[in-house]
N, C-alpha and C positions, 0 to 999 in steps of 0.2 A: 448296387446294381441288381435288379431282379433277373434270375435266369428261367431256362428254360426247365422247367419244374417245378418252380420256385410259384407258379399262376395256376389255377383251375382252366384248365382245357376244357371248353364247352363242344368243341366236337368229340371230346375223348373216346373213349374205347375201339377197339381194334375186334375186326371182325377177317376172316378169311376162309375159304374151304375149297377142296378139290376130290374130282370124281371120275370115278372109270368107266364110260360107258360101255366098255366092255366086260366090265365086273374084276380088273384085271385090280390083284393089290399091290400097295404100298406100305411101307414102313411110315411110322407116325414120327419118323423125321424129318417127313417133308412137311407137315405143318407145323412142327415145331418150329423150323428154319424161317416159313412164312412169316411167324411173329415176330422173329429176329427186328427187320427195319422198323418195324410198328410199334419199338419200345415204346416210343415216348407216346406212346398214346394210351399207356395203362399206369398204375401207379403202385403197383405191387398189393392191390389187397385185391385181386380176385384175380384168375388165370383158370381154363378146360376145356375141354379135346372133348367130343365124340367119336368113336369110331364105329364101322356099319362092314360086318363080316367077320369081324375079330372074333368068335364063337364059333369056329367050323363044327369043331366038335361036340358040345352042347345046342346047334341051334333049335332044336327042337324045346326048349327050355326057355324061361323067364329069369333074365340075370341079376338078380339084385345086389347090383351098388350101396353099399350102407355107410353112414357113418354112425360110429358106436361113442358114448361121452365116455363109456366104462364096462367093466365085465358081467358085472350087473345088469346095465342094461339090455347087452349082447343074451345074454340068458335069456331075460326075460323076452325080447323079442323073439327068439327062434324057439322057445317054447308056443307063442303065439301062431307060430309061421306052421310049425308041424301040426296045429292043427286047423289048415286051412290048404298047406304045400306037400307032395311028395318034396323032401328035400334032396337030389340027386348030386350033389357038390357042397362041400361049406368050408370056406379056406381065407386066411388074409389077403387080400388083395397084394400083390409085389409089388415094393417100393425102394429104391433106395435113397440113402441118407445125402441129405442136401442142405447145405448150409442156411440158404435163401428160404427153406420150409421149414419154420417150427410151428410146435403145440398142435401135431397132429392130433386129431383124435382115433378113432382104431376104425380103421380102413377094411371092412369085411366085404364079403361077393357070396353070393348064394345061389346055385342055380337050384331052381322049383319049377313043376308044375302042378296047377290046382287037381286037389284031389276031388275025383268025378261025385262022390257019393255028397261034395259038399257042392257041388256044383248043380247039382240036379235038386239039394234041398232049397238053394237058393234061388233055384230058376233063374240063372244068370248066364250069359256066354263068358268063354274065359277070359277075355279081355276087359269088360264092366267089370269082374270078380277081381281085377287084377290093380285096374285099376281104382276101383274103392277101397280094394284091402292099404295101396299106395298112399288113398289118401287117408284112412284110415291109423295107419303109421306115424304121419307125419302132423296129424294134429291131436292123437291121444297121446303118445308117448313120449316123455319127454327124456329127452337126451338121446332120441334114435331118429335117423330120417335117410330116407329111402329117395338115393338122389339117382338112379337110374334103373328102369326095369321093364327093356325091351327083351326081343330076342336076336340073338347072334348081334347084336351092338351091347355098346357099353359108354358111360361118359366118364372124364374124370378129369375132379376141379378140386382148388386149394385157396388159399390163401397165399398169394406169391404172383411174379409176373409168370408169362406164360410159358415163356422159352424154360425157366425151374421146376414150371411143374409139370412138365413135359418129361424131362430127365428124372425128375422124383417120382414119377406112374413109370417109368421105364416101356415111354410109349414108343419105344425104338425097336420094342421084343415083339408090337404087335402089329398086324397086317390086315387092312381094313382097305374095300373098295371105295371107301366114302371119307372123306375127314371133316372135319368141322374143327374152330378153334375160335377160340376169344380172350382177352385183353381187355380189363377192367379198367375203369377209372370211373367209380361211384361219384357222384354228386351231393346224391340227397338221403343217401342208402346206406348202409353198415356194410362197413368190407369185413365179412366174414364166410366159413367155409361151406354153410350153405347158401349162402347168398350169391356163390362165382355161379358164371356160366359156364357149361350148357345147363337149362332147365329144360327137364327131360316129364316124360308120363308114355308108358308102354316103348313104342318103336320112337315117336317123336322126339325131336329136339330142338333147341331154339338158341341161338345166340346173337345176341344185340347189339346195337350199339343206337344210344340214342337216349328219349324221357317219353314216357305216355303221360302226358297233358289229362287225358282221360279216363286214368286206370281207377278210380273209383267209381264213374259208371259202367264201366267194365267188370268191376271186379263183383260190384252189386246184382248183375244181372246174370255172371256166370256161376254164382256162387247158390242161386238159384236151381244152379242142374245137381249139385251133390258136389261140385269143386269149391275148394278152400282152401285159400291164400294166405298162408300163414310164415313165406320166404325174406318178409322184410325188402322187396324190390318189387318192380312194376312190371319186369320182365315175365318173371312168373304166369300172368294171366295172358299173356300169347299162348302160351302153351297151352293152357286150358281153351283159351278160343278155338283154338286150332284143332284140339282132338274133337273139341262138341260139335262144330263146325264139318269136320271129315269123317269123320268114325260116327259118332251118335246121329247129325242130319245127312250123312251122303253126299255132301257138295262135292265137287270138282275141286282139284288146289287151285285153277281159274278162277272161278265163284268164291271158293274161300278168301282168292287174294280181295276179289271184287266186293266182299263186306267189310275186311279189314282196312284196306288203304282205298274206297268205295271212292269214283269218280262223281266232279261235285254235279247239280243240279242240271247244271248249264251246260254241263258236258253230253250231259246223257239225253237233254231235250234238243240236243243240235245234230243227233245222231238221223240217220236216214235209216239203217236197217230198222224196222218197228221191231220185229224179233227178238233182238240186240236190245234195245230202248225198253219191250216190256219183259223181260230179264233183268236186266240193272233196275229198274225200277222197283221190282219186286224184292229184290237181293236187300234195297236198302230197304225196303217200309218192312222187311219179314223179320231183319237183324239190325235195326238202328241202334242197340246199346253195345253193339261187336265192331262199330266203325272206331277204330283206332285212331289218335291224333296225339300230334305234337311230332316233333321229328322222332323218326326209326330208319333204321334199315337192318335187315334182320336175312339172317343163314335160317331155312328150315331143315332139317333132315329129317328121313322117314326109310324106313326098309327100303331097298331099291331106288332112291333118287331121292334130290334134293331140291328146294325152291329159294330163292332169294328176292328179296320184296325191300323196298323201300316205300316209305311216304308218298302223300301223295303230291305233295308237293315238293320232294327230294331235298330235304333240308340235311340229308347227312350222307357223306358220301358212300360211292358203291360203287367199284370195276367187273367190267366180269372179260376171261378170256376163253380160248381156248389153243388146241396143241393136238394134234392126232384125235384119239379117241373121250382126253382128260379135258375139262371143264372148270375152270378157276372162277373164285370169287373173293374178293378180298376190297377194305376200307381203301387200300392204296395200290396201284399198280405195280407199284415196287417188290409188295408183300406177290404177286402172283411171279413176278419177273423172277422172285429166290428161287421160287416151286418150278419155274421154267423159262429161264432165260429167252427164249424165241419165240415165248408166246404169242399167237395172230387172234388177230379180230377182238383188240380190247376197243372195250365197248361201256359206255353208261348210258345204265336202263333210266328209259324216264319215268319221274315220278308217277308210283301205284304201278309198273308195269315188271309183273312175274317174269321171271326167267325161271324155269322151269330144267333141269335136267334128269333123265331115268336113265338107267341100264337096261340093258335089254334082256327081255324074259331069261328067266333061268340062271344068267350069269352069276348073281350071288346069290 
């Protein structure tokens, strides 16, 4: 008799996140808890958290999340790093030993900021410099890659279900107004350590669940801006969308969601506002190789709030609630019901349609 486990789950992966609009924190045991009911929606080769605020005390700094194959290669990167970074922190990231996590590789954190005199020879703002040095990283050097590197957030992924590598980052120790979490179950993809979610670039983050049908005209057309996909998942170039899209053109996360999961034809010629109608219309003829397809639904996080986006045509599920001031979002209701038993106003967003939440000024 086949069981449950025993079959490829085609809606797999487990998405979930929660947010203070009051900037107010949380320990990263309440998303670990979230993932708890949503075991069976991952298969233990990928499991990671984002957190947004955990850096009180370095946020003025660039956190770089690494992984190292060897000491060697640790060398040779941070010789690279000092000269491009003041280096203000360099330290193993804390872990503890967890049976469900082996063949780490060496888990380092770096807080930097770009040194100005190289800043100024490159005619760069710091975040372009930050992010090319990012990519930079992760497609010359082999055996180093740079899986997160906002400021005051940090992401942190394994190989393992979510709820282990949660306890193995000892994300209990830290306190973040923002969570994000995910729960793998690969398809088509290698479950491997860089390949878990969150897939992260500067403040951004991304967590999935879902297949981009389209990620090769995606990946062809952003790779064009100086981004390079070299993660082995399809995931990956959300993120890149998502930065070129808000940071490099300016969009709105409105607009952004409106290229990505873009409302079809028929939709937009049945509209009455003209206003409205020649906006989408422009959205799509300006970014036609940024229209995402196949089912998604996807957690964004960014400094200060968070967006959640499914398909457009909602092929994968998505809850969203809320509670006081906190904001949930999660594959199952279940997953927000651990984070908050008395959750109100659960809700699913219809396909392409953004839920959008920030904090308010100043709180983180």
């Amino acid at each position: 008799m086949r069981r449950e486990g025993d079959i490829r789950i085609p809606s797999g992966c487990a998405i979930a996140a929660v947010i203070s609009k009051e900037g107010k924190k949380m320990t990263g045991d309440i998303i670990i808890n979230a993932m708890k009911p949503m075991h069976e929606r991952s298969n233990g080769l990928g499991g990671g958290f984002a957190g947004y605020g955990i850096y009180p005390e370095y946020k003025e700094f660039y956190a770089l999340h690494m992984f190292f194959e060897d000491r060697t290669t640790r060398k040779n990167c941070e010789a690279f790093l000092k000269e491009r970074f003041e280096i203000v922190q360099s330290e193993l990231i804390p872990t503890r030993k967890h049976p469900a996590i082996t063949d780490e590789p060496i888990i380092w954190r770096y807080f930097v900021t770009p040194l100005k005199s190289v800043l100024a020879a490159k005619q760069l703002d710091e975040k372009e410099f930050v992010a090319r040095t990012v990519m930079k990283i992760n497609t010359e050097m082999d055996g180093t890659y740079v899986f997160s590197s906002g400021k005051n957030m940090g992401t942190f992924k394994a190989v393992g279900f979510p709820e282990d590598v949660g306890e193995f980052y000892r994300l209990d120790e830290y306190e973040a107004y923002c969570w994000t979490g995910h729960g793998r179950y690969p398809t088509n993809t290698p479950g491997w350590w860089g390949g878990a979610h969150p897939f992260t670039l500067l403040d951004y983050s991304v967590v999935h669940n879902g297949e981009i049908s389209s990620y090769d005209a995606n990946r062809r057309y952003i790779e064009m801006f100086g981004y390079k996909c070299t993660l082995k998942t399809d995931t990956e170039v959300m993120t890149y969308i998502l930065d070129y899209l808000l940071r490099v053109k300016g969009l709105t996360l409105e607009e952004a969601a409106q290229v990505i999961a873009a409302p079809f034809w028929s939709t937009i010629e049945a509209l009455e506002d003209e206003y409205e109608k020649q906006k989408l219309i422009y959205l799509r003829t300006a970014f036609p190789s940024l229209l995402v397809t196949g089912p998604f639904s996807i957690v964004f996080g960014f400094e200060g709030g968070l967006m959640a986006l499914n398909d457009r045509l909602k092929l994968r599920s998505m809850v969203t609630g809320e509670k006081g001031d906190l904001v949930f979002v999660a594959s199952e209701e279940a997953a927000i019901r651990t984070m908050e038993p008395d959750a109100e106003n659960i809700y699913a967003p219809a396909g392409g349609e953004a839920v959008i939440a920030r904090v308010k000024d100043g709180a983180f």
